[in-house]
C-alpha positions as CSV (number, residue, x, y, z in Angstrom):
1,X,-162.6,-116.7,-72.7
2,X,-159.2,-117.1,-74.8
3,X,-156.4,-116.3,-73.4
4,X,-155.4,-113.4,-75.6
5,X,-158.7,-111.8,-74.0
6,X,-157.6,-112.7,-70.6
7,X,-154.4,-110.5,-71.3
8,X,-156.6,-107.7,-73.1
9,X,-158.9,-107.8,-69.9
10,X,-155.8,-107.6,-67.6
11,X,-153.7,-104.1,-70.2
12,X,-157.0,-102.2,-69.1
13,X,-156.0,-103.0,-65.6
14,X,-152.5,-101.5,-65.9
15,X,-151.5,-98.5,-65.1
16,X,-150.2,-95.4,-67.5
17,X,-146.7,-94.6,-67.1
18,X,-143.7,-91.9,-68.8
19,X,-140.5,-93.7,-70.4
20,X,-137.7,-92.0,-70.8
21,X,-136.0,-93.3,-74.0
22,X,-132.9,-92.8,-75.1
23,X,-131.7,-93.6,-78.5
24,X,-128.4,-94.9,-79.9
25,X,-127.8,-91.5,-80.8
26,X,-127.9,-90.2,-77.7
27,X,-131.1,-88.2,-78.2
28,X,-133.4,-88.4,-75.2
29,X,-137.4,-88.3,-74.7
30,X,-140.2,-88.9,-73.2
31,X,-142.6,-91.6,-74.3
32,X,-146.4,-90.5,-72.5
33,X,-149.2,-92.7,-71.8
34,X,-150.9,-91.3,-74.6
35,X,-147.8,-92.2,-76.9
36,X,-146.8,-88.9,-77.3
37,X,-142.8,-87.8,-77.6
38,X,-141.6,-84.7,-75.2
39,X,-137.8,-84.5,-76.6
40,X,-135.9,-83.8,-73.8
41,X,-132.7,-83.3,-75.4
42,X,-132.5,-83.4,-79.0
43,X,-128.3,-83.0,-79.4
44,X,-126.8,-85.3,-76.2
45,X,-124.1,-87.2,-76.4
46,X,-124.5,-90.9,-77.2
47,X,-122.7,-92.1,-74.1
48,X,-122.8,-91.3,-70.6
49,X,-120.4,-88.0,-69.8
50,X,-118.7,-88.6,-66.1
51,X,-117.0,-85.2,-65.2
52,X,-115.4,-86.4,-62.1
53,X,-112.0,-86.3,-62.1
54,X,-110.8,-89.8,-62.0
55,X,-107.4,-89.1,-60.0
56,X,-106.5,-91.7,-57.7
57,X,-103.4,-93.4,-59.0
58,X,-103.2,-97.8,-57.4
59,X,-100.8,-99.0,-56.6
60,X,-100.1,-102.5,-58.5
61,X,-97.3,-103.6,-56.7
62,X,-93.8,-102.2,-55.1
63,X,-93.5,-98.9,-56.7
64,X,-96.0,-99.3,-59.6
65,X,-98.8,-97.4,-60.0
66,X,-101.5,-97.3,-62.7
67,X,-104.3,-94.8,-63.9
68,X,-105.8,-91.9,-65.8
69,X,-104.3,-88.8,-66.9
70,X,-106.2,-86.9,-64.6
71,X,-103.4,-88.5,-62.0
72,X,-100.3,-86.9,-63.6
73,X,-101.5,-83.6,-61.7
74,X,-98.4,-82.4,-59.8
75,X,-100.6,-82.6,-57.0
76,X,-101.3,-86.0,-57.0
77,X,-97.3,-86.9,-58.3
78,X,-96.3,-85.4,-54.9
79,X,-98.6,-86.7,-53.0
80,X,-97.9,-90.5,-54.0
81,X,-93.9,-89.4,-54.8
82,X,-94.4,-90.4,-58.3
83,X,-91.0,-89.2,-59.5
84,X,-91.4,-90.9,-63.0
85,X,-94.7,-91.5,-65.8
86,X,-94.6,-93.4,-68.7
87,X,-97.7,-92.0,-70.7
88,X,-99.0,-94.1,-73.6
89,X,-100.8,-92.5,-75.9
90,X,-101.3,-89.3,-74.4
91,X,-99.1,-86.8,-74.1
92,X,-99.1,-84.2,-71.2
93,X,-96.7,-81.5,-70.5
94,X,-94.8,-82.7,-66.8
95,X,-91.6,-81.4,-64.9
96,X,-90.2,-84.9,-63.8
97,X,-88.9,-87.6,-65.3
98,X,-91.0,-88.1,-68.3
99,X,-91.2,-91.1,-70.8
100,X,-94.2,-91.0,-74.2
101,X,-95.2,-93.9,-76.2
102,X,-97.1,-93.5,-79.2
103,X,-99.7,-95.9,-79.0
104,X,-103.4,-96.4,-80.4
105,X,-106.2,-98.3,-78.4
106,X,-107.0,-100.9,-81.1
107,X,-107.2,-104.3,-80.8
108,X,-105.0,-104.6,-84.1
109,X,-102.0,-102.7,-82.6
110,X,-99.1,-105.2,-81.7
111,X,-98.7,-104.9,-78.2
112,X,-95.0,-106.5,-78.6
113,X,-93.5,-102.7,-79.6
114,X,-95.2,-101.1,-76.9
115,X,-93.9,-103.9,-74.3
116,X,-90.7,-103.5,-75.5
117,X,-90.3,-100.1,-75.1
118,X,-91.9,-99.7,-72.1
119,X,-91.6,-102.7,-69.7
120,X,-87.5,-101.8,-69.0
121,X,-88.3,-98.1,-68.3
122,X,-90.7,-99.3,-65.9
123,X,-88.4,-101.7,-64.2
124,X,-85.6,-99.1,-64.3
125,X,-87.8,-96.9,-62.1
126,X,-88.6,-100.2,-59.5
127,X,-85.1,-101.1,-59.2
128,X,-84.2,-97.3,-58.2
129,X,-86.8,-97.8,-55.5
130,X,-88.7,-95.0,-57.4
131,X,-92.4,-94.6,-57.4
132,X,-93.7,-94.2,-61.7
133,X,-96.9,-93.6,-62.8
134,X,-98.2,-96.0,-66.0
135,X,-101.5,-93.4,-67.6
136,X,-103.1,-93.6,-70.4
137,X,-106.4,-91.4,-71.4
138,X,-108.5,-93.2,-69.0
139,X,-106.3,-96.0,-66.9
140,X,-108.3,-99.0,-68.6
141,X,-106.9,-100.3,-71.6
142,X,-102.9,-99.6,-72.8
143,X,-102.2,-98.9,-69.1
144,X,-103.5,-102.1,-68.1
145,X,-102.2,-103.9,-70.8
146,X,-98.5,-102.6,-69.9
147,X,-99.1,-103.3,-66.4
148,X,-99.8,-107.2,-66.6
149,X,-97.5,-107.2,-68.9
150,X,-94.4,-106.0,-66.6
151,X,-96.1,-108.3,-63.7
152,X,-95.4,-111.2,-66.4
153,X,-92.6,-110.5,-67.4
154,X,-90.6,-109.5,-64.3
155,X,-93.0,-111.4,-61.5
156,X,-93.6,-114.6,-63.7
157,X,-97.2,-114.4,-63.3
158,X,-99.9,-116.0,-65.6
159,X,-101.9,-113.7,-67.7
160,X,-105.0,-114.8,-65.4
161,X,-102.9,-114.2,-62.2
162,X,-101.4,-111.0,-63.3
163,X,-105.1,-109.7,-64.5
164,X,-106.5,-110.4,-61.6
165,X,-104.3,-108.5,-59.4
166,X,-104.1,-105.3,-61.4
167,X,-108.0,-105.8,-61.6
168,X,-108.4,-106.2,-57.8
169,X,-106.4,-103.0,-57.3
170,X,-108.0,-100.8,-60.1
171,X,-111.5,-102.1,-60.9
172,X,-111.9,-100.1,-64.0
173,X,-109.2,-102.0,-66.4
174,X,-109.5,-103.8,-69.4
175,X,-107.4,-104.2,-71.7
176,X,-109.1,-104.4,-75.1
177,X,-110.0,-107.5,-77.2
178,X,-106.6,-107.7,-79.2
179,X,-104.4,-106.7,-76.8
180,X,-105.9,-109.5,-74.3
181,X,-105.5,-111.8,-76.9
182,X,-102.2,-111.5,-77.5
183,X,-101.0,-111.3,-73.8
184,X,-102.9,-114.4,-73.1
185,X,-100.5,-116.2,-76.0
186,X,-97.4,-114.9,-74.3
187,X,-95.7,-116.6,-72.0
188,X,-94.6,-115.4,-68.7
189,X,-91.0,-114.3,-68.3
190,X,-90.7,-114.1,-72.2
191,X,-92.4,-111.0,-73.3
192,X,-89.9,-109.1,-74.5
């Protein structure tokens, strides 16, 4: 016997089961044993949809916190004493100490004017023994971006080190190709 009837013998064997598919365009169905499509949901999204409120500032080091929007809620700015955000990106209406920064999440935007302008705000707020908030839409990208970028500027870590630590404190960042790029050719202290 061949072996491709050895592995004909042995599909007869196997049992029937239902796949759920979902396609690139987020349209979902159900694949039968008998081949046949059940659409299950013909106008999804193509991308998992969380709800949950991500709104749990870290804190990144003395005074520093990072994360979403979803933390500038004046519940959660009281309840960490966040006196001061600096949103990038994003702007949200708040009664304290507010500073915006027009910035895209592209990996073609020079992160050098977003450093600039927001690295000595941020140290501003440390020095005054003040708690700020860095947020941008989701806490991943520009907010992580600015946050290893003030650790290597004003704490003279590496890029690797200064990753690391924001990383191991808020799981969820990553700062998009470009701007990871270009803080990995900057060296510490000398940012801005």
């Amino acid at each position: 016997m061949s072996f491709a009837d050895q592995l004909q013998k042995q599909k007869i064997k196997l049992k029937g089961a239902d796949t759920i598919v979902t396609n690139a365009d987020g349209q979902r169905y159900i694949e039968s044993k008998t081949n046949e499509k059940i659409i299950l949901s013909p106008n999804a999204y193509g991308f998992v949809v969380d709800n949950k409120p991500d709104n749990t500032p870290a804190l990144i080091t003395e005074h520093l916190y990072v994360g979403s929007q979803d933390c500038t809620a004046e519940n959660v700015l009281v309840q960490h004493d966040i006196r001061h955000v600096l949103s990038l990106g994003v702007k949200v209406p708040l009664k304290i100490d507010y500073k915006y920064i027009d910035c895209l999440d592209l990996p073609e935007i020079d992160v050098r004017p977003l450093l600039e302008k927001s690295l000595p705000y941020l140290r501003d707020c440390v020095l005054l023994k003040q708690n700020v908030l860095v947020h941008c839409n989701a806490g991943v990208s520009r907010t992580s971006t600015v946050a290893i970028g003030y650790l290597m500027q004003y704490e003279n870590m590496s890029f690797d080190e200064a990753h690391e630590l924001v990383k191991t404190k808020r799981p969820a960042v990553r700062p998009n190709d470009g701007f990871r790029k270009q803080l990995e050719q900057l060296k510490p202290g000398e940012l801005i």
